[in-house]
C-alpha positions in Angstrom: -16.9 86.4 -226.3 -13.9 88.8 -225.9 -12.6 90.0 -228.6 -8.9 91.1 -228.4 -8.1 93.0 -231.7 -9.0 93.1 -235.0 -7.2 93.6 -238.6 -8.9 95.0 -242.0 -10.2 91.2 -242.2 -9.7 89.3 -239.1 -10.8 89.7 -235.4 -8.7 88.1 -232.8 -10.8 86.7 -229.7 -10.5 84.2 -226.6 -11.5 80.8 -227.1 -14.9 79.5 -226.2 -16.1 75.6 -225.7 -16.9 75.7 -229.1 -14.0 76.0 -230.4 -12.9 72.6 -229.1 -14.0 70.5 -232.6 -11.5 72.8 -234.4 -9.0 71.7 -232.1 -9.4 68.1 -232.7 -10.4 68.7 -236.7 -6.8 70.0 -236.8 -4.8 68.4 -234.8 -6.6 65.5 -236.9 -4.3 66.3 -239.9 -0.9 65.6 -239.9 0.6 68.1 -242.4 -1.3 70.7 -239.8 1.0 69.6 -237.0 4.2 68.0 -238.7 6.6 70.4 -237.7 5.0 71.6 -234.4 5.7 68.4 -232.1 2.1 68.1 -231.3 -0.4 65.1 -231.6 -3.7 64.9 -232.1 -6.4 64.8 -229.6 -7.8 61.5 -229.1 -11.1 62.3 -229.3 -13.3 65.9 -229.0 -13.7 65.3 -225.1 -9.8 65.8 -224.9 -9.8 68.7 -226.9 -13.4 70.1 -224.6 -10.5 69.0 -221.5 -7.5 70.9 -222.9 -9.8 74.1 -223.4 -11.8 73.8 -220.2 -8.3 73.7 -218.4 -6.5 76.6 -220.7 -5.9 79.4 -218.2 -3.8 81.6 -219.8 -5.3 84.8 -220.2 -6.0 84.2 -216.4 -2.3 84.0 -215.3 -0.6 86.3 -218.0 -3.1 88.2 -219.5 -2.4 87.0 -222.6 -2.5 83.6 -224.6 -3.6 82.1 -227.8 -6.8 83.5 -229.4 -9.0 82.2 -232.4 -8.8 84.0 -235.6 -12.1 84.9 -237.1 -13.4 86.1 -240.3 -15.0 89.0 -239.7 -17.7 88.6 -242.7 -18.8 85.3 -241.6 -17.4 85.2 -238.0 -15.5 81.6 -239.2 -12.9 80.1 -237.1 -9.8 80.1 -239.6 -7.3 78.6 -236.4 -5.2 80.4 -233.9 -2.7 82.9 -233.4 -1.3 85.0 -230.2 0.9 85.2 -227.5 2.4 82.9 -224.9 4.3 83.1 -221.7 7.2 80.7 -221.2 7.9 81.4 -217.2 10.7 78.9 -217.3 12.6 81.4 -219.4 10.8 84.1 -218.8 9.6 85.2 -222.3 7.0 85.6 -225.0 6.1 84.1 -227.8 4.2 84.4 -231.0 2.5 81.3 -232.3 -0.5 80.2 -234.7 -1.6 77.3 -236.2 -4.7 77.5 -239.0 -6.8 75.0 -240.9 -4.9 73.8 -244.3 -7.9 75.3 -246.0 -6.6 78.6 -244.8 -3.2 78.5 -246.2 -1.7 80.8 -248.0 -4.0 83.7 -247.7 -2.3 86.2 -245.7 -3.9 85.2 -242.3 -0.6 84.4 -240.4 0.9 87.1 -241.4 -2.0 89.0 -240.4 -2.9 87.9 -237.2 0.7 87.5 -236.1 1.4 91.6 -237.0 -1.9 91.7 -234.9 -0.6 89.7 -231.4 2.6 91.6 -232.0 1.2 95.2 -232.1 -1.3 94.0 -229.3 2.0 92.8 -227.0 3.7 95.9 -227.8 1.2 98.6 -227.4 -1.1 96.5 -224.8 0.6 94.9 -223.0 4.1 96.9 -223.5 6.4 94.4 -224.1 9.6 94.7 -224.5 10.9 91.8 -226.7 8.7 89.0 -228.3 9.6 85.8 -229.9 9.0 83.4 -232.2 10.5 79.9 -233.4 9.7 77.5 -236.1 11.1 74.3 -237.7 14.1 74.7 -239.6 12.1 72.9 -242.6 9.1 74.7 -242.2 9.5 77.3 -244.8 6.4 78.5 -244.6 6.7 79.6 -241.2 9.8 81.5 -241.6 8.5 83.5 -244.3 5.6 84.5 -241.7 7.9 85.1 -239.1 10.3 87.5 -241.1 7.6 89.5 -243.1 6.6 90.3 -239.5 9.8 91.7 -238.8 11.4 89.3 -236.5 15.0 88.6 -237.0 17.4 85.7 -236.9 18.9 85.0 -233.1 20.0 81.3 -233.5 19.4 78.1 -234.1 18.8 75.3 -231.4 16.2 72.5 -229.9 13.0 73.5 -229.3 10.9 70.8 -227.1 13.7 68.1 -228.9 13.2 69.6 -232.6 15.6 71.6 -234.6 14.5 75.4 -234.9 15.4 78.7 -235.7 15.3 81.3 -232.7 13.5 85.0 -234.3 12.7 88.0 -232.1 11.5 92.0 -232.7 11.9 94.5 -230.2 9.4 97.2 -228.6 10.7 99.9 -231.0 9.0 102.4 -228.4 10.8 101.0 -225.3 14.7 102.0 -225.3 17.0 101.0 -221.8 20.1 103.4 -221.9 22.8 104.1 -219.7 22.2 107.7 -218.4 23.9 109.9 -216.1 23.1 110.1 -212.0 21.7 113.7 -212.7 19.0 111.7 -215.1 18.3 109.5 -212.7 17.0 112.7 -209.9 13.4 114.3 -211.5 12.5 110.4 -211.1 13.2 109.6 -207.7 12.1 112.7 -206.4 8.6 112.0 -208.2 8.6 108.4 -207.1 11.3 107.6 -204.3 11.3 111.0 -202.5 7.9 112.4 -202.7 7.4 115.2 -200.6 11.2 115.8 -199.4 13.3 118.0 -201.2 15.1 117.4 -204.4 18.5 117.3 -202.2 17.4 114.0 -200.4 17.3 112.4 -204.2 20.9 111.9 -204.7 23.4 108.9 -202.9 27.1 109.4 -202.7 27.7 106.7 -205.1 26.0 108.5 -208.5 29.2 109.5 -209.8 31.9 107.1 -209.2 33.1 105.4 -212.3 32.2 102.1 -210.9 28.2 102.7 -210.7 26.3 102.0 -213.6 23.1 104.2 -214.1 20.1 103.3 -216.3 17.0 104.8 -217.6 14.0 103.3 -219.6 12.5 105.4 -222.5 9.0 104.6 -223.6 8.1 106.8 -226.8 11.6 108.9 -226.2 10.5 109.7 -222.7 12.4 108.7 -219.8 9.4 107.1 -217.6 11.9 104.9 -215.2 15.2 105.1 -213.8 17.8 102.3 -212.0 21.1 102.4 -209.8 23.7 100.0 -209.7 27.0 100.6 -207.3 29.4 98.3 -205.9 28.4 97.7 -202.6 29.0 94.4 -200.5 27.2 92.8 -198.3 28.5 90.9 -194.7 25.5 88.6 -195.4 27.8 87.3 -198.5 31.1 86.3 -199.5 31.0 86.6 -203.1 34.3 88.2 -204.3 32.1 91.0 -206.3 29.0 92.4 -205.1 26.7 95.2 -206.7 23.6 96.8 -205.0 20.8 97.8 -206.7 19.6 101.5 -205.4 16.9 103.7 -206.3 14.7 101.9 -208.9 11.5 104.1 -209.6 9.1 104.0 -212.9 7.4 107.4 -212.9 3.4 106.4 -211.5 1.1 106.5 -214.9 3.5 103.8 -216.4 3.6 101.5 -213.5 1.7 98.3 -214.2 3.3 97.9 -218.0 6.7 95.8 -216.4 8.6 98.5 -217.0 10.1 97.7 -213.5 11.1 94.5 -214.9 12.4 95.7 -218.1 15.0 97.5 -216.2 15.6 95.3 -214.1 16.5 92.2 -216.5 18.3 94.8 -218.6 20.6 95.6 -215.1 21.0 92.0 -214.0 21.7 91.2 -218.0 24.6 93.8 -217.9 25.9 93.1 -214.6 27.0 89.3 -215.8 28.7 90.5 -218.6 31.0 92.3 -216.2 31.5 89.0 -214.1 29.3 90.0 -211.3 28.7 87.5 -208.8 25.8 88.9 -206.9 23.2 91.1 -206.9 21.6 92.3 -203.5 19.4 95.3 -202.4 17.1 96.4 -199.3 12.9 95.7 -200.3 10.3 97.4 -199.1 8.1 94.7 -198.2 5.5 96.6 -200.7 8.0 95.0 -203.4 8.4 91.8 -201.8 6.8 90.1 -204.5 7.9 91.7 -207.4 11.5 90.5 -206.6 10.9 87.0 -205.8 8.8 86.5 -209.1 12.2 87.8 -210.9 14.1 85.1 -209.1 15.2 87.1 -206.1 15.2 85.9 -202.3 15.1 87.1 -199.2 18.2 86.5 -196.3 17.6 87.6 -192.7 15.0 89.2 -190.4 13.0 92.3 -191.5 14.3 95.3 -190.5 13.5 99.0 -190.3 14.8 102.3 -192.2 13.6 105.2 -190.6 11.1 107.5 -192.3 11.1 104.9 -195.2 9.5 101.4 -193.2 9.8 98.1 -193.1 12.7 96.3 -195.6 14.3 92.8 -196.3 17.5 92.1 -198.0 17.1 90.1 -201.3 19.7 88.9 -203.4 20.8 86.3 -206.5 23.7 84.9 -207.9 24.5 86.0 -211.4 27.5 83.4 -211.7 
């Protein structure tokens, strides 16, 4: 049993075959379910299948967990985090035996998963969506802090759109001179501090970024309009020198600036994106919806590279 975090009266822990006949006693009542678009399991072998098959914390580290009394170790329902790759963002969710209502324990595991994605798992931004008639759900939502984003379908039901930001992560625009004690820590190792900057840093057109985590700048990005003969896209921008300093790598901050870039880029009516990769980063890129276009190549004294690209348009 792996227990994932705990509150003054809850624990938070991965599911386990036994939790399958509180899948099914749930999903058994309606008023449980009404405004989540789910049905109930046919029987307690579909509900052993669906948790047999649950691989979640497997592929992103994160995923629902049961909530648990901590005096009598009682399963009370579920609560946590999970990853919608489609549009490529989180979510908090639980569901709790009707016994269990109004106690406190949604709010409370909810605050949980959120503290746990932000401090864990650094996330940037989770999200959370409910019914527009569940009342009950939106209270939840807002007492943990979420706000109102909009109102749309959700799996073909109406629902409201919330979301709360990683108040320790911050993405500003910065100067080129920010960007330097970065990429000579990361980029430029070893060569002198001169090697660090490239003769686009201070034209008006290139856009510099820097990610904060806990008001310290830990990762840096470089955006300048560059185009490529591999395109004919009217407006091109290249992304140059992207480096998260080495004890924060792993958290996505990488990711964080990169969304935030691309994000900004297509409100200035950017029609691609393109870079050289080290094939080290090969897969980081194409996970964030990037490509690959022609043979490898070589950049002395750096190695082996591939051009990637997307359309933003």
């Amino acid at each position: 049993m792996k227990i994932i975090t705990e509150t003054d009266r809850l624990y938070l822990r991965e599911f386990i075959p036994e939790d399958a006949i509180h899948f099914y006693q749930m999903n058994l009542d309606k008023e449980v379910i009404k405004y989540t678009g789910d049905v109930a399991f046919k029987s307690l072998i579909e509900a052993k299948e669906f948790l047999q098959s649950y691989n979640q914390y497997q592929l992103h580290n994160m995923g629902r967990w049961a909530v648990c009394d901590k005096k009598t170790n009682e399963f009370l329902g579920w609560c946590g985090l999970k990853y919608h790759p489609k549009d490529d963002l989180v979510e908090v969710g639980y569901r709790f035996y009707k016994t269990h209502w109004n106690k406190g324990y949604a709010t409370e595991s909810a605050k949980a998963s959120i503290q746990y994605g932000f401090e864990t798992l650094k996330l940037k931004t989770i999200f959370a969506h409910a019914h527009i008639d569940n009342l009950a759900s939106h209270n939840v939502i807002e007492k943990c802090g979420l706000q109102f984003v909009d109102q749309n379908n959700y799996d073909g039901m109406p629902a409201k759109l919330y979301k709360i930001d990683n108040p320790d992560i911050t993405i500003k625009t910065i100067s080129g001179s920010h960007t330097i004690p970065i990429r000579h820590s990361v980029l430029r190792k070893g060569k002198p501090v001169e090697a660090c900057p490239i003769p686009e840093d201070d034209l008006e057109s290139t856009y510099h970024f820097g990610l904060f985590y806990k008001d310290n700048l830990v990762g840096v990005c470089t955006f300048v309009a560059d185009q490529s003969p591999y395109f004919n896209d009217a407006v091109q921008y290249r992304l140059r020198a992207m480096g998260v300093l080495e004890e924060y790598q792993g958290n996505h901050f990488g990711k964080h600036l990169l969304n935030h870039g691309v994000a900004f880029l297509k409100t200035k009516n950017i029609d691609r994106l393109w870079f050289n990769a080290r094939l080290i980063a090969l897969n980081f890129y194409k996970n964030n919806g990037f490509s690959t276009i022609g043979n490898q190549f070589d950049i002395p004294k750096v190695g082996p590279h591939y051009v990637m690209h997307k359309a933003l348009q």
